[in-house]
C-alpha positions in Angstrom: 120.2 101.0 73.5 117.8 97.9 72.9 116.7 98.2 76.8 116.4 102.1 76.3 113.7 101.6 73.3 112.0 98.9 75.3 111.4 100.9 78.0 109.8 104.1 75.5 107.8 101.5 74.0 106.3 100.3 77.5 106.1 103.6 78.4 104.1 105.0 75.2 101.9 102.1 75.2 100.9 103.1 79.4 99.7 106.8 77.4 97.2 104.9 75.3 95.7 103.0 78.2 91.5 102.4 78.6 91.0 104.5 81.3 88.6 103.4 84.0 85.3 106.0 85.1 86.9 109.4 85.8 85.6 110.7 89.2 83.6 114.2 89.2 86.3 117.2 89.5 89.0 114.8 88.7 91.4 116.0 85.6 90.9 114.0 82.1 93.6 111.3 81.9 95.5 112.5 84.8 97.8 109.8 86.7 95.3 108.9 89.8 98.5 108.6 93.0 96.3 107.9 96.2 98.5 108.4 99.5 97.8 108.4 102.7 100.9 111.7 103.0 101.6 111.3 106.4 104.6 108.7 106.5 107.9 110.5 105.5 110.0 110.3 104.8 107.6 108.5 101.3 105.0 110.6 101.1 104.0 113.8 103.0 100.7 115.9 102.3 101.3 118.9 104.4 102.3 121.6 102.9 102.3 120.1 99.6 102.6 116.9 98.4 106.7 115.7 98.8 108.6 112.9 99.6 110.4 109.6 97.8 107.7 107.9 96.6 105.9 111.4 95.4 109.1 112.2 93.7 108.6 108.8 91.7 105.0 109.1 91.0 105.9 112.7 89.3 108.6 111.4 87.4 106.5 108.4 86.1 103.8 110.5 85.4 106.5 112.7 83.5 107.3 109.9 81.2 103.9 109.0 80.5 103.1 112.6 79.5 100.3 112.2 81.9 99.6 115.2 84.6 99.9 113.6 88.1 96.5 113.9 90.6 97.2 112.9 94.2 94.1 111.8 95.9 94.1 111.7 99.6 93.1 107.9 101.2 93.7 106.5 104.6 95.6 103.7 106.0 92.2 102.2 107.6 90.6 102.4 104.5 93.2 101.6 102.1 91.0 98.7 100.3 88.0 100.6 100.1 89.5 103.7 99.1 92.0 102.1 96.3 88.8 101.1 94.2 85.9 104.0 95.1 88.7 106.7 94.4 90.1 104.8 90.9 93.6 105.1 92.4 95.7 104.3 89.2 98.8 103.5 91.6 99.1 104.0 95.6 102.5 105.4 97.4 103.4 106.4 100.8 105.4 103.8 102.0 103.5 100.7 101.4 104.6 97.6 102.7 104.6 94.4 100.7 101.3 92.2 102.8 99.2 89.7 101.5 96.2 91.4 102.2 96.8 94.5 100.0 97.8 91.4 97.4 93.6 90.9 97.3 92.8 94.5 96.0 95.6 95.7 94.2 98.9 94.5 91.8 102.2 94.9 93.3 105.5 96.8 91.2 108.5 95.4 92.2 110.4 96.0 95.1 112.1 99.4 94.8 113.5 99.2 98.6 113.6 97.1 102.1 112.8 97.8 105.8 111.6 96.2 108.7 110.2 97.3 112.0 112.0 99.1 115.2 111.2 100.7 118.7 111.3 104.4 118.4 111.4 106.0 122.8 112.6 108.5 124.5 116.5 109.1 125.0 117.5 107.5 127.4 115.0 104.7 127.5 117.2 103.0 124.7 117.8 99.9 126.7 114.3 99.2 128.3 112.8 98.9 124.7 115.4 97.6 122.7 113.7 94.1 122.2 110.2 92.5 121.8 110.4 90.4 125.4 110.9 94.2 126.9 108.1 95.8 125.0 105.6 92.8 125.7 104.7 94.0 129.0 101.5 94.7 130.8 103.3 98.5 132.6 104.5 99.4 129.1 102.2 101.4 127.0 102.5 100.7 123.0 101.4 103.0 120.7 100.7 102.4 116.9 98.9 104.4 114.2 95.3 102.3 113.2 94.9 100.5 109.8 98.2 99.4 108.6 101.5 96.9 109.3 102.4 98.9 112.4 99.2 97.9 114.3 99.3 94.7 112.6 102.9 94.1 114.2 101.8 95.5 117.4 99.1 93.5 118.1 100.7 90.1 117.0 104.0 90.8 119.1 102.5 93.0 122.1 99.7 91.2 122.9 100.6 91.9 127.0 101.7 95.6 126.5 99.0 98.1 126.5 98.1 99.3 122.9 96.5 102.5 121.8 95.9 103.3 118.4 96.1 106.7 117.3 94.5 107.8 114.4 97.3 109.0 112.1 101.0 108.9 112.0 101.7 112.6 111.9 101.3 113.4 115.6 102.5 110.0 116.6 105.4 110.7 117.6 104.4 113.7 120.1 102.9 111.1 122.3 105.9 109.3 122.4 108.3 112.5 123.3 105.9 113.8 125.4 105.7 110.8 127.7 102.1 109.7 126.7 103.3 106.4 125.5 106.7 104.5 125.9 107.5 103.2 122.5 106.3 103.3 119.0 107.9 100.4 116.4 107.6 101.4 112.8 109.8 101.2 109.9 113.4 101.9 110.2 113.5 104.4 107.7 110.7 106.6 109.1 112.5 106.3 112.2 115.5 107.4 110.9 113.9 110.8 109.7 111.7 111.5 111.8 113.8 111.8 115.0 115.6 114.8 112.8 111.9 116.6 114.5 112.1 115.1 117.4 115.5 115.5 119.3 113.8 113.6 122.4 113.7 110.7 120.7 116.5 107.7 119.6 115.3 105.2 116.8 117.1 102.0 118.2 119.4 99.5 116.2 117.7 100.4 113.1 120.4 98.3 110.9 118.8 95.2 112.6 115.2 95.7 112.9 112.6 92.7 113.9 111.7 91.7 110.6 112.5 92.6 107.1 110.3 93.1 103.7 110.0 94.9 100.8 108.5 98.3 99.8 106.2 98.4 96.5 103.8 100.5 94.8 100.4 99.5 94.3 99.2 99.0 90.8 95.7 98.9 90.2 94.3 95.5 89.0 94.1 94.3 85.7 96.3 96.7 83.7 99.3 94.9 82.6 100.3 97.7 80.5 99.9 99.8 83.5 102.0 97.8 85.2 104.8 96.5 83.2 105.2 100.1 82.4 105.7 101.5 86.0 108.1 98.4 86.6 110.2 98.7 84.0 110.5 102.7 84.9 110.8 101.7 88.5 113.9 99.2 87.5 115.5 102.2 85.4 115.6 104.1 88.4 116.8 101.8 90.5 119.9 100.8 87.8 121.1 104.3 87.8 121.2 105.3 91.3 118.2 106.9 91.3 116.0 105.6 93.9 118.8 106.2 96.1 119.3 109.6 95.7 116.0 110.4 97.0 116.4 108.6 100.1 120.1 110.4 100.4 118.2 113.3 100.5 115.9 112.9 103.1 117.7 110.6 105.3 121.3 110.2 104.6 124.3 112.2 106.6 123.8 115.9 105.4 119.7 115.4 105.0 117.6 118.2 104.8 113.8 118.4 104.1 113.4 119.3 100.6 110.8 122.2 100.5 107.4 121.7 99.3 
């Protein structure tokens, strides 16, 4: 009961916050979400705005009593974007990275993946591992301005790289036979090939590397802050965190409609 009357307190007190410049257009005391919406399963833009971390922006705008404004931003221009838009938090499936550490807080970790080779069936065991990617006749591709490129380029450096603009179409290049392997997070992996029957996301249960997924939290607002983690850690006490991701990527997953 005492935790239960914490947590309204932290949350009140985020309703009463200083809010920063509003932009032109933008809705008075509206819950600023920036996402890029084009990495389900966290956050997709087309057709609406959907996805787990969307579905955890609305429900912590819910309990702030504060109507929820996605704003669009791009992976390349996540740090610029995050201040010129006034982006109260950031989703989408943002890795935890020391470089976003320079422009924005952190909430705590609300999830964990790490990085695997998505290829075509039957491709599964000339891709399965770094040394086999890290070629000169394989062709890696990696959507430009986040962790996937920044993974590519430090573990591919022999492999031919492009870098495709955004993650949406990615994965045609890849099923089409335009590129040979694409290494992203687990989870996306997971989902996505549910689109793409061509594909196999390989030994996802023991991808390359391993870290934690966070929402950003714009600078300087403790109360801000403290607020969204102590929601955050409510939803992840009572199952709820996981539920979402049930619904998009466990056993009986289907897309929830926009």
């Amino acid at each position: 009961m005492r935790g239960t009357r914490l947590l309204s307190a932290l949350l009140l007190a985020g309703t009463v916050l200083v809010a920063p410049a509003i932009p032109a257009g933008a809705e008075p005391n509206a819950l600023r979400v920036c996402t890029p919406g084009d990495y389900p399963p966290y956050s997709v833009a087309a057709g609406g705005y959907r996805g787990v971390d969307i579905d955890l922006a609305r429900g912590f705008a819910d309990v702030l009593r504060r109507p929820v404004e996605f704003v669009p931003v791009t992976w390349a221009t996540l740090k610029t974007d995050f201040a010129e838009r006034q982006c109260d938090i950031a989703v989408g499936g943002i890795s935890d990275s020391p470089a976003r550490r320079a422009f924005a807080d952190f909430s705590i970790i609300y999830g964990t993946d790490g990085k695997t080779p998505i290829t075509r069936r039957g491709n599964e065991s000339d891709y399965s591992t770094i040394e086999q990617i890290n070629r000169p006749e394989v062709r890696v591709i990696a959507n430009r301005g986040g962790t996937n490129e920044e993974f590519a380029r430090k573990n591919f450096p022999d492999a031919q790289l492009t870098l495709w603009p955004e993650n949406l179409t990615i994965f045609d290049e890849v099923e089409q036979g335009r590129a040979d392997v694409f290494v992203t997070d687990g989870v996306e992996g997971r989902y996505r090939v549910r689109q793409h029957p061509g594909l196999q996301v390989l030994h996802p249960d023991k991808p390359f590397d391993s870290f934690g997924k966070v929402l950003l939290v714009r600078k300087d607002d403790p109360v801000l802050s403290t607020a969204l983690n102590a929601w955050l850690a409510t939803q992840l006490a009572t199952g709820g965190v996981d539920r979402l991701f049930d619904q998009w990527i466990g056993p009986n997953a289907t897309v929830p409609a926009g």
